[in-house]
C-alpha positions as CSV (number, residue, x, y, z in Angstrom):
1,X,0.0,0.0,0.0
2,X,1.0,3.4,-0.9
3,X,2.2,5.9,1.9
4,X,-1.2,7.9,1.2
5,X,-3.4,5.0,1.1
6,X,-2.6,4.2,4.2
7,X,-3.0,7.8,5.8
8,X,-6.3,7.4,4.2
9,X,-7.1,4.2,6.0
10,X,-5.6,5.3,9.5
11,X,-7.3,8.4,9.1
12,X,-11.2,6.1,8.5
13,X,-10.1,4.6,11.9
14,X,-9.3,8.2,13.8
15,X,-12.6,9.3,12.7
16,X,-14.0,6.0,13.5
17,X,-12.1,6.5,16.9
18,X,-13.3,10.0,17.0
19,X,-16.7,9.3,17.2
20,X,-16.4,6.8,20.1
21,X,-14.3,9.1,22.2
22,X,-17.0,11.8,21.7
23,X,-18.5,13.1,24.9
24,X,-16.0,11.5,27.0
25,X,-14.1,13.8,29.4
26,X,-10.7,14.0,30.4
27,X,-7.2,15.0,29.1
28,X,-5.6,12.0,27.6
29,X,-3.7,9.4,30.1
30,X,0.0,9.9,30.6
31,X,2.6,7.0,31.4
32,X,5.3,5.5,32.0
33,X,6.7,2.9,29.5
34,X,5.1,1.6,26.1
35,X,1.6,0.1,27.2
36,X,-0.4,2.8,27.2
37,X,0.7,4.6,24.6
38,X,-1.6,3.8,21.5
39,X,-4.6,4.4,23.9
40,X,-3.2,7.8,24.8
41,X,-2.6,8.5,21.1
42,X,-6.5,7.6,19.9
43,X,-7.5,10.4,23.7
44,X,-5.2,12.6,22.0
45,X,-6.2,12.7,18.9
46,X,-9.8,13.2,19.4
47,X,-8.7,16.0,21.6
48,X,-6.6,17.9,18.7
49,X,-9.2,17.4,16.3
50,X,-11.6,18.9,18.8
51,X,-9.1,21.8,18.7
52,X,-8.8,22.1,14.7
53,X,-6.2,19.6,13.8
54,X,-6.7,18.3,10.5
55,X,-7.8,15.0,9.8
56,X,-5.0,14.4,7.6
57,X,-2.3,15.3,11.0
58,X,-4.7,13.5,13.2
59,X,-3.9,10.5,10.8
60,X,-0.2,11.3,10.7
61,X,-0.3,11.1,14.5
62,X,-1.9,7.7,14.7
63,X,1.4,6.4,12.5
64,X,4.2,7.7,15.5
65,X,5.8,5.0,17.5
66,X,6.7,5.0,21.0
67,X,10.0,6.5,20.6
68,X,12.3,4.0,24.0
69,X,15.3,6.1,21.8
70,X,13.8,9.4,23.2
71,X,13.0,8.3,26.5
72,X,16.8,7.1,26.6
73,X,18.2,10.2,26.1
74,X,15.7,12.1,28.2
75,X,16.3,10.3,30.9
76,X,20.5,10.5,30.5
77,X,21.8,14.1,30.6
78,X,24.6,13.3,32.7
79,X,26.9,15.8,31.0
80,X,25.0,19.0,32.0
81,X,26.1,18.0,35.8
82,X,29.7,18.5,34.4
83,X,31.9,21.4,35.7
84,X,32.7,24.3,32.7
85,X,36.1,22.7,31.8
86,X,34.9,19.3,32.1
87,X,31.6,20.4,29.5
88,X,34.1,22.3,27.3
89,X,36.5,19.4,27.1
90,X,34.1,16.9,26.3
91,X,32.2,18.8,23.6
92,X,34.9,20.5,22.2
93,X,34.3,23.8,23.0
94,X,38.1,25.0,21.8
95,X,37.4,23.6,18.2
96,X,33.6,25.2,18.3
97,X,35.4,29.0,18.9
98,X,38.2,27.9,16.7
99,X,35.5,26.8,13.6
100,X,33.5,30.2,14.6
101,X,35.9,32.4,14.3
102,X,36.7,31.2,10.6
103,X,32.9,31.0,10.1
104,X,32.6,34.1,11.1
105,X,34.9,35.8,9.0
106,X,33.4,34.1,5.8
107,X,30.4,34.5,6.1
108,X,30.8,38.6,7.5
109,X,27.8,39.9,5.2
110,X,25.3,37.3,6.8
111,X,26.2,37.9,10.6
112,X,26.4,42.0,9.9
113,X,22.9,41.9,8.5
114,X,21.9,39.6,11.4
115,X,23.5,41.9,13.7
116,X,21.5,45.1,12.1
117,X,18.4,43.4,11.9
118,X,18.2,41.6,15.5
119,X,21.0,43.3,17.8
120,X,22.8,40.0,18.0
121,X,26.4,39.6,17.3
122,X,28.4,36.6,15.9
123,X,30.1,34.9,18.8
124,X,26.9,33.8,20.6
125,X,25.0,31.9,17.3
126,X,27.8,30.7,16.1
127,X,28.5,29.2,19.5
128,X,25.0,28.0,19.9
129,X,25.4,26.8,16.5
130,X,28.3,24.8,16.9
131,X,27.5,23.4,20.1
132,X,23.6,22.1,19.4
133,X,25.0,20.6,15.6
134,X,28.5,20.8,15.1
135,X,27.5,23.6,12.5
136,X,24.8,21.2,10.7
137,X,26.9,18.1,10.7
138,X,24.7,16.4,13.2
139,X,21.4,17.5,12.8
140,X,19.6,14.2,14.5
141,X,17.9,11.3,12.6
142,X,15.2,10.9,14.9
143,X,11.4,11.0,13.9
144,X,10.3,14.2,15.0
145,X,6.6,13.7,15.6
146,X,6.5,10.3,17.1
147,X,9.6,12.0,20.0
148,X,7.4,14.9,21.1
149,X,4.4,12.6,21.1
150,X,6.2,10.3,23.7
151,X,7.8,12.7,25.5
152,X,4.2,14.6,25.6
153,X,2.5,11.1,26.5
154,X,5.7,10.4,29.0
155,X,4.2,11.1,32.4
156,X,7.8,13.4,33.5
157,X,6.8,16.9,31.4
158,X,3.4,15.8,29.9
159,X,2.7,19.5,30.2
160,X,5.5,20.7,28.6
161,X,5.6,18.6,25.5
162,X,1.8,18.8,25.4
163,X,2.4,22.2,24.1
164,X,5.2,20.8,21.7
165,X,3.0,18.6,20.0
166,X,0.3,20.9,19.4
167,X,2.7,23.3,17.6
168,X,4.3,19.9,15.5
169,X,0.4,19.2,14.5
170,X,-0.1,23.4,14.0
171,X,3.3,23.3,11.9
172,X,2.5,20.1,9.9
173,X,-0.7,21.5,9.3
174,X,0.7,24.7,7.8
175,X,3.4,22.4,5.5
176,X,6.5,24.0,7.6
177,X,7.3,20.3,9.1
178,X,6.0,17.1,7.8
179,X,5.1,13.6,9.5
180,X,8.9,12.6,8.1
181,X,10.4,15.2,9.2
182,X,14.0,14.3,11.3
183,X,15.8,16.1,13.9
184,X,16.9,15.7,17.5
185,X,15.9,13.1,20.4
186,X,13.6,15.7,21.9
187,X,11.7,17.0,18.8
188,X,14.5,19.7,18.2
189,X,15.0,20.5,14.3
190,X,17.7,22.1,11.9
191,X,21.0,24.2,12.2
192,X,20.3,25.3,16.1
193,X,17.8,22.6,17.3
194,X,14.3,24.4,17.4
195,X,11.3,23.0,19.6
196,X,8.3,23.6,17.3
197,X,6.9,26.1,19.4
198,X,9.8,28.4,19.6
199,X,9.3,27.6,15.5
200,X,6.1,28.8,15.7
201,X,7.2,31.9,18.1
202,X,10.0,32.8,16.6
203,X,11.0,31.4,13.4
204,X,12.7,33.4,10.2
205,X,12.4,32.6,6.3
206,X,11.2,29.5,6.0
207,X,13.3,26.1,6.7
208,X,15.6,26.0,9.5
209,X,17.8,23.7,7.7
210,X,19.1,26.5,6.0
211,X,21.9,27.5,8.2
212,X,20.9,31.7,7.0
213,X,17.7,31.1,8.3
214,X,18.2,29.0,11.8
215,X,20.9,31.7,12.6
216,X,18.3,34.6,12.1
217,X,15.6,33.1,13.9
218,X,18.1,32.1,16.6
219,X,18.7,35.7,16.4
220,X,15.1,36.2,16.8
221,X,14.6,34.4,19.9
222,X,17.3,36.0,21.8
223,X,15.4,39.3,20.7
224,X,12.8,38.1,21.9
225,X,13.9,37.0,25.3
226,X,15.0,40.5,26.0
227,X,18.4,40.6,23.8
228,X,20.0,44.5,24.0
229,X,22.2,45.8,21.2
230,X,25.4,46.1,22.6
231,X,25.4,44.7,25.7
232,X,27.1,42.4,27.4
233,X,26.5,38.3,27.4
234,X,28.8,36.9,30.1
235,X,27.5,35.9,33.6
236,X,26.1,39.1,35.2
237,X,25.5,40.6,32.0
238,X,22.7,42.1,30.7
239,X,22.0,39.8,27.9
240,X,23.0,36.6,29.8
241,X,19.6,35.9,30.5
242,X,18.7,35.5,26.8
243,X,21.0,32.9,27.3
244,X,19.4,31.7,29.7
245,X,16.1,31.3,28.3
246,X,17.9,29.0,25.5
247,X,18.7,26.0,27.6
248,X,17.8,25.5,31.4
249,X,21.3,24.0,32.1
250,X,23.5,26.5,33.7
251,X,27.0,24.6,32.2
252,X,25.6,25.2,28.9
253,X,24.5,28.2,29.5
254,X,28.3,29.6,30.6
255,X,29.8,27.7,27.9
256,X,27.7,29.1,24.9
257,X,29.1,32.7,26.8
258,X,32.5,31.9,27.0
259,X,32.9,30.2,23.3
260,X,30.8,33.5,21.8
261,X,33.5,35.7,23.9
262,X,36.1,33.5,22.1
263,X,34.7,34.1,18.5
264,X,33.8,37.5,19.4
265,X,37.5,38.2,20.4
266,X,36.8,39.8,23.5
267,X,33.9,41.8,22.9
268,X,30.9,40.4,25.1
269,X,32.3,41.6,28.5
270,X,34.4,39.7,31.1
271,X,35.4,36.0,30.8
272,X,34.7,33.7,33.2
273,X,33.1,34.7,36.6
């Protein structure tokens, strides 16, 4: 069968399951390991199409597998418990500023009209950049849809991720991402890693597997979390908590500050603190 015969027939069964779940109340059932997870996908659904989810992503949905891959890495984030030097050492945070300082220099039209446009200098998205993908060498191969459907079935952040798979169904819906779309264990896609709402929020251009475009929205989201022109970025500066509000883990956080420092050649304030 055909990839789009059999969203056709999975999406006769959502409507068929649609109609049985009607009138029942209730937010669908989180858990904690594979069981329950293709009863929590038919509550789920008929909850997004109660909400305006197409038919067509309601039947994407119903395709995702439980994702033990995601859950894996979820549950293993030893590395963010690292001291600085330990984190720097073991993602290579020396060859990151070294790659963004040639990056930046060759590519000095792009990062000048990102700096005009958002306030945002080199050294930081080239830092976030190198550290989320190795600058788009490893982007993830993971399904993107069937990991934030675990992870918002997975009783740990069912909140969280709730909201993350509403914005994949809003964003398939809209033809930015499709059910075959690949990125990162937790749903993250292109050049910096985007969660689909942040794509939602604050995506630029069009596809963030263009490196031009992830950059500028990354850009944008700094911006957005209160980015000044000209400020500083280092621990006790002003822009550190856009930072911040980029990843929750404070290792990361001082490392993507000292490596844009590093590209930056100084600018950015004081080093390490």
């Amino acid at each position: 069968m055909t990839r789009g015969g059999q969203l056709k027939t999975v999406a006769v069964a959502v409507l068929v399951a649609l109609a049985w779940m009607t009138g029942k109340a209730g937010a669908a059932s989180c858990g904690s390991t594979a069981a329950g997870f293709e009863t929590w996908k038919t509550q789920f659904a008929a909850e997004a199409r109660a909400k305006g989810v197409s038919a067509s992503t309601v039947a994407a949905l119903m395709t995702t597998s439980y994702s033990s891959a995601t859950i894996a890495a979820d549950r293993n984030q030893g590395s963010m418990r690292l001291s600085l030097d330990q984190f720097l050492a073991r993602r290579g945070g020396s060859a990151i500023a070294a790659r963004g300082r040639a990056l930046k220099q060759s590519n000095a039209a792009l990062f000048a009209s990102i700096e005009q446009r958002f306030g945002v200098p080199p050294g930081p998205l080239l830092a976030i950049w190198g550290m989320e993908t190795g600058f788009g060498r490893s982007r993830g191969n993971q399904n993107t849809l069937s990991a934030v459907a675990t992870l918002a079935y997975d009783c740990r952040r069912t909140a969280y991720f709730t909201e993350q798979l509403y914005a994949t169904l809003t964003l398939i819906d809209r033809g930015t991402l499709s059910a075959s779309t690949r990125g990162s264990m937790h749903g993250e896609v292109g050049h910096t890693q985007f969660l689909p709402k942040n794509i939602l929020s604050y995506g630029v251009g069009g596809s963030l597997d263009s490196s031009s475009n992830a950059l500028s929205s990354t850009a944008n989201f700094l911006k957005g979390h209160g980015w000044r022109a000209g400020a500083g970025y280092q621990p006790g500066d002003a822009n550190f908590a856009a930072i911040q509000a980029w990843n929750a883990a404070p290792v990361y956080q001082r490392a993507i500050a000292l490596i844009g420092q590093q590209i930056d050649g100084g600018e950015g304030s004081s080093a390490r603190r």
